[in-house]
C-alpha positions as CSV (number, residue, x, y, z in Angstrom):
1,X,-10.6,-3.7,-12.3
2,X,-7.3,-5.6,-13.2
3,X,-4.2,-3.3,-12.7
4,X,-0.6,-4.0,-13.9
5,X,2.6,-2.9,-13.7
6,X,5.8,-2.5,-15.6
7,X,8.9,-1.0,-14.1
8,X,10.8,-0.8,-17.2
9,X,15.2,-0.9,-16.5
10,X,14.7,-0.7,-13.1
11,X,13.0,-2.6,-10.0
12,X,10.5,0.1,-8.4
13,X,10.0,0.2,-4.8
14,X,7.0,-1.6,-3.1
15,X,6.4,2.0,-1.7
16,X,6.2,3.1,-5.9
17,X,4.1,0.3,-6.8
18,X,1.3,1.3,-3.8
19,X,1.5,4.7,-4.5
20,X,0.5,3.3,-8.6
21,X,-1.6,1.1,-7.9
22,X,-3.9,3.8,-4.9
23,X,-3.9,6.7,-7.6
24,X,-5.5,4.5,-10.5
25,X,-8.0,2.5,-8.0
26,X,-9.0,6.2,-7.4
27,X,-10.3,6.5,-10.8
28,X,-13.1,4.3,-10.3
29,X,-14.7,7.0,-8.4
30,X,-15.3,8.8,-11.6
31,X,-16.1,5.7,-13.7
32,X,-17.1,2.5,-12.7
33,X,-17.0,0.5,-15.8
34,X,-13.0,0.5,-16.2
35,X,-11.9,-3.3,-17.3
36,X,-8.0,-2.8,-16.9
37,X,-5.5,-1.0,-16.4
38,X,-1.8,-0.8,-17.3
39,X,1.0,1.6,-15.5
40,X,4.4,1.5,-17.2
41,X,7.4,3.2,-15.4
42,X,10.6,3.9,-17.1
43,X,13.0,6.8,-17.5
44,X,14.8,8.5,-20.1
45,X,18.5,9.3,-20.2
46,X,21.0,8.1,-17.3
47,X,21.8,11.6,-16.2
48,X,19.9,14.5,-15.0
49,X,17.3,11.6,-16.1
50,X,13.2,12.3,-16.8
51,X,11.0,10.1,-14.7
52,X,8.3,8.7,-17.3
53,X,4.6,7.4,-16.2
54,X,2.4,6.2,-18.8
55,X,-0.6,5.0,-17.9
56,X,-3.8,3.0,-20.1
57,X,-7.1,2.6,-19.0
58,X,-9.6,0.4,-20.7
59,X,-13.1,1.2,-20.8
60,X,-15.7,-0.3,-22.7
61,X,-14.9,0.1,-26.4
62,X,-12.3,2.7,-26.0
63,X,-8.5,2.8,-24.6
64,X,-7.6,5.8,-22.7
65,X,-3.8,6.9,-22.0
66,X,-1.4,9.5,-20.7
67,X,1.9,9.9,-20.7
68,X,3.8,12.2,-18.1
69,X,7.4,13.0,-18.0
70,X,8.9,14.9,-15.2
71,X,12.0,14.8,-12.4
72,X,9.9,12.6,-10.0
73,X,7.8,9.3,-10.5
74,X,5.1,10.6,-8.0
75,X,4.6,14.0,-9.9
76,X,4.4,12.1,-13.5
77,X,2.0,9.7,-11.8
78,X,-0.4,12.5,-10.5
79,X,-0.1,14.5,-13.1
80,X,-0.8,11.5,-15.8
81,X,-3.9,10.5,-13.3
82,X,-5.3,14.3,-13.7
83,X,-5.0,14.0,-17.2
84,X,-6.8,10.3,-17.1
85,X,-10.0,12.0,-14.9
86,X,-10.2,14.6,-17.5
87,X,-10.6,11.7,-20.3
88,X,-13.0,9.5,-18.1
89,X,-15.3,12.7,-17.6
90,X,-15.2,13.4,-21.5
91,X,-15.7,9.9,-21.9
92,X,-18.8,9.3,-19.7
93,X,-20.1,12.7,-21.3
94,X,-20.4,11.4,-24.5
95,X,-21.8,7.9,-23.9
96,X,-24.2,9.6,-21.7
97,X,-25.5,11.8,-24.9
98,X,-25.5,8.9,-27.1
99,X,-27.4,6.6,-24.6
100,X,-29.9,9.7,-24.5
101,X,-30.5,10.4,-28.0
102,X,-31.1,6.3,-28.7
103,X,-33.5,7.2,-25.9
104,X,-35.1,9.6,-27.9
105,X,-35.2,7.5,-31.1
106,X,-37.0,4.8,-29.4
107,X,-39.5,6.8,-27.9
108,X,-40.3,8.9,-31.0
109,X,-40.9,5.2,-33.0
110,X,-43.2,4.2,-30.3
């Protein structure tokens, strides 16, 4: 899977980036036909200021994304990776059912 990152108006922390890069490698456990992925970073407003994560995962045929704001770039991060898992499982449901009924279809030909 190709992962990349985008600190957006600011330089993020090697520490940030790991942390990024670990919690969307850990994705693949639920899926392991992702092609990419992108993690953006930014934040809104100088003061009192919301830490944004938005994060896109490509799968075959489809692009999946989240988009987390809270007051620290390690909650939006998990919080936009829970959302992700939820997406992947809904994902691989439904190809799953369609792979299932062509199944069917071929068999009932035959």
């Amino acid at each position: 899977m190709e992962i990349l990152f985008t600190a957006r108006h600011f330089k993020a922390h090697d520490t940030l980036r790991d942390y990024a890069h670990d919690a969307v490698r850990k994705l693949e456990r639920y899926y392991d036909g992702i092609v990419r992925s992108d993690i953006i970073l930014s934040f809104e407003r100088s003061h009192n200021s919301l830490k944004v994560a938005e994060i896109h995962v490509t799968v075959y045929g489809s692009l999946l994304k989240a988009i987390e704001k809270s007051d620290d770039y390690h909650k939006s991060i998990d919080s936009a990776i829970g959302k992700l898992e939820r997406q992947i499982q809904r994902y691989k449901s439904k190809l799953h059912k369609k792979q299932k009924s062509e199944v069917r279809k071929i068999n009932e030909k035959e």
